[in-house]
N, C-alpha and C positions, 0 to 999 in steps of 0.2 A: 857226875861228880859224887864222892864221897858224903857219907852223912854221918852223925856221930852216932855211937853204939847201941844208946837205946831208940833208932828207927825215925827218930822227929829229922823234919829237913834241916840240912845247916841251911845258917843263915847267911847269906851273899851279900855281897855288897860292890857297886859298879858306880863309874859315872856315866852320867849323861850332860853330854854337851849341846846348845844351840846353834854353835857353830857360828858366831856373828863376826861382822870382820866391817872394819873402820878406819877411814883415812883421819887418825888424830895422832896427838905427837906421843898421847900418852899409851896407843895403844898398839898391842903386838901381836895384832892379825889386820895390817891393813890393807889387804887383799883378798879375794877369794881365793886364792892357790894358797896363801897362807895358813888362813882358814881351814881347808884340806889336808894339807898337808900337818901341821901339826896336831890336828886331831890323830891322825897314825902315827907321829912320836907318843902321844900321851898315851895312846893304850897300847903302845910296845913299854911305854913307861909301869902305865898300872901292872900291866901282867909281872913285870919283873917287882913290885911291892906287893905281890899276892893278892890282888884287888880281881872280884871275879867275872866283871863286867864292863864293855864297853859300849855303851848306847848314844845312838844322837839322835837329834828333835829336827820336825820336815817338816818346815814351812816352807811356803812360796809366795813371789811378788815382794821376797824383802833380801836382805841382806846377809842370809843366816843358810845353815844349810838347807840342800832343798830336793838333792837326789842320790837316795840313800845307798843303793846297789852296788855302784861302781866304789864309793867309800868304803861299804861295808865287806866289799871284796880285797881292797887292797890290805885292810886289817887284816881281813883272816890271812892271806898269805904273808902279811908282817909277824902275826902272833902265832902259838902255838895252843893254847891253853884257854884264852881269855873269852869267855861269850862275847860275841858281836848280835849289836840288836838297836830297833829304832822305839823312840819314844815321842808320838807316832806317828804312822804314815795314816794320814787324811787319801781314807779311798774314793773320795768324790774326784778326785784327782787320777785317779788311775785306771788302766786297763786292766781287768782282773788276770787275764790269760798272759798278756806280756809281763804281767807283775808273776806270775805264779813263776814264769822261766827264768827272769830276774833272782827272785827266791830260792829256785833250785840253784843257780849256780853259784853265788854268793854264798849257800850253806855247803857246796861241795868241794868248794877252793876253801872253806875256814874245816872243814870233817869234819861236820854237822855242829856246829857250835852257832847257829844264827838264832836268834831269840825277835820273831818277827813281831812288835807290837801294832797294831793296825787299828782303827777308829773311823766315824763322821769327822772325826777332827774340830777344831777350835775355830774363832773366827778371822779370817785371814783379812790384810790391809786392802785386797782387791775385792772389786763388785762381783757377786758372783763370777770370782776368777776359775772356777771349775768348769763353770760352761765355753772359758777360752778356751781351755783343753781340747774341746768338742764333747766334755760329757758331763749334759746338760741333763736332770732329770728326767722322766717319762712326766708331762704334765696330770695334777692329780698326788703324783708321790712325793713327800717331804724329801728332805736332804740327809735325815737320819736313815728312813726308812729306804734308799736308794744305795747308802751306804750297807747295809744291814745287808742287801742284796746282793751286790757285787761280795761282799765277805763270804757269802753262800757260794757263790760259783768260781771263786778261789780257791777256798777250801778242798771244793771238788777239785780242783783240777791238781792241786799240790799232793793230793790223795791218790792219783790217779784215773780217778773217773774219763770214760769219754767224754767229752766237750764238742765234738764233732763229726758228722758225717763223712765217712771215706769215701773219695769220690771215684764213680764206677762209669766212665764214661761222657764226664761232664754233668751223671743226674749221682743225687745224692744214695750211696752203697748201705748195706744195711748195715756194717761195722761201724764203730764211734773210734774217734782218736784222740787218747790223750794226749797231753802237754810233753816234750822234753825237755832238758833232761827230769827225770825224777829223781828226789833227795830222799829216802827212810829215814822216817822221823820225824819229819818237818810238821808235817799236820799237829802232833802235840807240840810243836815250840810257839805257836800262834796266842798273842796276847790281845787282849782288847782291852782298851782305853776307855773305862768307865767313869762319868762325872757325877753319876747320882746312884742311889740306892736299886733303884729299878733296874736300871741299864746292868746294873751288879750282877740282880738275881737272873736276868736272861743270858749274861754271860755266862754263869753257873749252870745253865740249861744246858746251853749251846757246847761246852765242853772245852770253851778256847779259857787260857790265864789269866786272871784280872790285875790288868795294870792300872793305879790310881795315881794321880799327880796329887801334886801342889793346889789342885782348886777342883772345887764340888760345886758344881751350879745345881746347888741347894744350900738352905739355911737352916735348922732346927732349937737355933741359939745354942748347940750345947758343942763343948770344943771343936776341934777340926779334928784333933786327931780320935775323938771318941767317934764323931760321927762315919769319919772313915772307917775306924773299926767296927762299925754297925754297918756296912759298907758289906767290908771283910767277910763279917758273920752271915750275911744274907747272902752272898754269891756262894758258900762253902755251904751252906744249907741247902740253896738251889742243886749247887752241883753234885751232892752226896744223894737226895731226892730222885736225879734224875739216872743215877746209877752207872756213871762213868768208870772205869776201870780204872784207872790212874788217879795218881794223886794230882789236886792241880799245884800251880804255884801262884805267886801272889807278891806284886812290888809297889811299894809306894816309894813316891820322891820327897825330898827333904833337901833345902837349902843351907848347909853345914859350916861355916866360916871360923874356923880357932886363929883364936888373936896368938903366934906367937912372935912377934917383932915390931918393931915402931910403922915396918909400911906397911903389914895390917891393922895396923890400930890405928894408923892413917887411911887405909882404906872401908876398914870397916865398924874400925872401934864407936862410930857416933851414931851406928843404927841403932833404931826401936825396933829392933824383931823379936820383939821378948812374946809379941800376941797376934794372934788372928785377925784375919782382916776379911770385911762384908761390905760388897758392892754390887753397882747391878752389873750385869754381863748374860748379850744374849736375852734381853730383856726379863728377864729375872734375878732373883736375889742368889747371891754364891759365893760361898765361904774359900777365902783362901788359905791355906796353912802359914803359921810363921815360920821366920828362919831362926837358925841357930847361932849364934854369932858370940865367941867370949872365949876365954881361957880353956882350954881343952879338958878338964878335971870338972870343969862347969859344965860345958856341952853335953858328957858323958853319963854325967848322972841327970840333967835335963834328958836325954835323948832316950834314960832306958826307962823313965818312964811314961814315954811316949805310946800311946793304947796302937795305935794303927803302927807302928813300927814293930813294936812285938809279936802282932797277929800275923805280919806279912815275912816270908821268906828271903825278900829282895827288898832291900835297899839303895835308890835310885842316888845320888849324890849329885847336885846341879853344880856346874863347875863354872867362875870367871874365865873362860878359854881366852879374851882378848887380853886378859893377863900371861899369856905363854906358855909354853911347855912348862921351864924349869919352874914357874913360881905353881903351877898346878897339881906338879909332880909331886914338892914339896909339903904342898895341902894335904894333898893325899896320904903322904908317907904319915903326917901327923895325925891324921885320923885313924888309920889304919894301926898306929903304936899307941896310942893314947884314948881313942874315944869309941872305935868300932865294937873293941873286947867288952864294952858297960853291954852291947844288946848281944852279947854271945857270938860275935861274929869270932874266926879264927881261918888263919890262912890255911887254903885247901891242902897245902902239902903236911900243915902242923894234925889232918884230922887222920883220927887213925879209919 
């Protein structure tokens, strides 16, 4: 994509959906095929508001989306333009090798436009439901550190690397064989899903994009969005230190809600999201960010002086999906004419 004249990244701006779906009267996804399916109206929607991203969030054992490829493929052959990417896929769940050709084909049906966020992930409603899967750690190694691993031997394979022995006879040939198909490119669109300071600056080592959410499992008392930006700074210092070639990129999410009508202001006019919020999770202390919620003129001058919004490139937007296409569409369009342009955002076709 396009950047503006003097060299800095433009600033992007995409949603991300959870993808949740409910049998209620008030709600409009109450099914999982609903669910599915209007997530590909809303980012055939965003791409036509100039909005530059489409992401969704992968949990399992609930009711929310849960497998990201086949989704993320039917986007790219609906869109033309629009990044498709998840925000994240929890790799205690997955096969690295079937994930890498999952990966390749999904970014070669979208022409290279997959934005793969990947993590340990968060904590899911099921008992260690990764070991249903059948993949259950090596006894000895944490669930990070497991995680941490499988990212390594993905990587290789989306790279190219052999992965395996050719077989010469039934006994193992001295050739290695990589994954098909292979995607160009893919290796730099790999993001990772950091929740602390630490996990930041290894991400900056490692060379994958730092995607930050809505919650830090850490606390330092001092805002969310400062601490984030201290987040920011330390992955951008690791990864200049370690001498990557490329520039990386960088998104944080943000829960956006502009009141313009009585059934927003019905739905959201009576939140407290003016502040932060600190609880335990994971058995430690961890800061959540607030949302934004009010007149869009409010929002916008709230939003550009947001520290970790202005550090980061990509801005994640979490969207009510069991509110509908149309009422999400409409969200959108209002941020996108009213509140994006406060942090310098501008539709990709407007940059020269």
């Amino acid at each position: 994509m396009s950047s503006p004249a003097d060299g800095t990244p433009r600033k992007r701006i995409g949603f991300l959906s959870f993808g949740h779906w409910q049998e209620a009267e008030w709600s409009k996804t109450p099914t999982p095929q609903d669910a599915l399916a209007q997530t590909v109206e809303l980012a055939v929607a965003a791409e036509e508001l100039g909005v530059d991203g489409a992401y969704v969030r992968v949990h399992h054992f609930a009711r929310q989306l849960s497998a990201p490829f086949p989704l993320l493929s039917a986007i790219g052959v609906r869109t033309s333009r629009i990044e498709i990417g998840t925000g994240v896929i929890d790799l205690r769940y997955e096969n690295p090798l079937y994930m890498a050709e999952d990966a390749a084909v999904a970014d070669l049906l979208s022409g290279g436009r997959l934005q793969l966020g990947i993590s340990r992930g968060s904590p899911e409603p099921a008992y260690r439901g990764a070991d249903s899967f059948g993949y259950a750690p090596p006894e000895g190694t944490s669930d990070g550190d497991y995680a941490r691993a499988k990212a390594e031997l993905f990587r290789a394979a989306i790279a190219g690397a052999g992965v395996v022995h050719a077989d010469a006879g039934g006994q193992p040939g001295p050739g290695m064989l990589a994954i098909q198909p292979q995607s160009p490119g893919l290796p730099e669109r790999i993001w990772w899903g950091s929740g602390s300071r630490e996990t930041a600056a290894w991400v900056g080592e490692q060379g994958m994009n730092l995607m930050s959410s809505t919650l830090l499992l850490e606390d330092t008392a001092v805002p969310f969005d400062e601490l984030q930006a201290e987040q920011i700074a330390l992955f951008r210092t690791a990864w200049d230190e370690a001498g990557h070639p490329r520039a990386p990129r960088v998104s944080v999410s943000r829960s956006v809600l502009p009141i313009t009508s009585d059934l927003d202001r019905r739905l959201f006019g009576g939140r407290d999201a003016g502040q932060d919020q600190v609880g335990w999770l994971d058995g430690a202390l961890a800061r959540f960010g607030r949302s934004y919620t009010g007149e869009p003129d409010l929002i916008a001058a709230e939003l550009a002086e947001d520290a970790a919004v202005a550090a980061a490139d990509t801005l994640l937007l979490t969207v009510p999906n069991q509110l509908g296409v149309e009422y999400n569409a409409r969200m959108l369009e209002t941020i996108v004419r009213h509140v994006a342009p406060a942090i310098g955002w501008a539709p990709a076709a407007s940059v020269a």
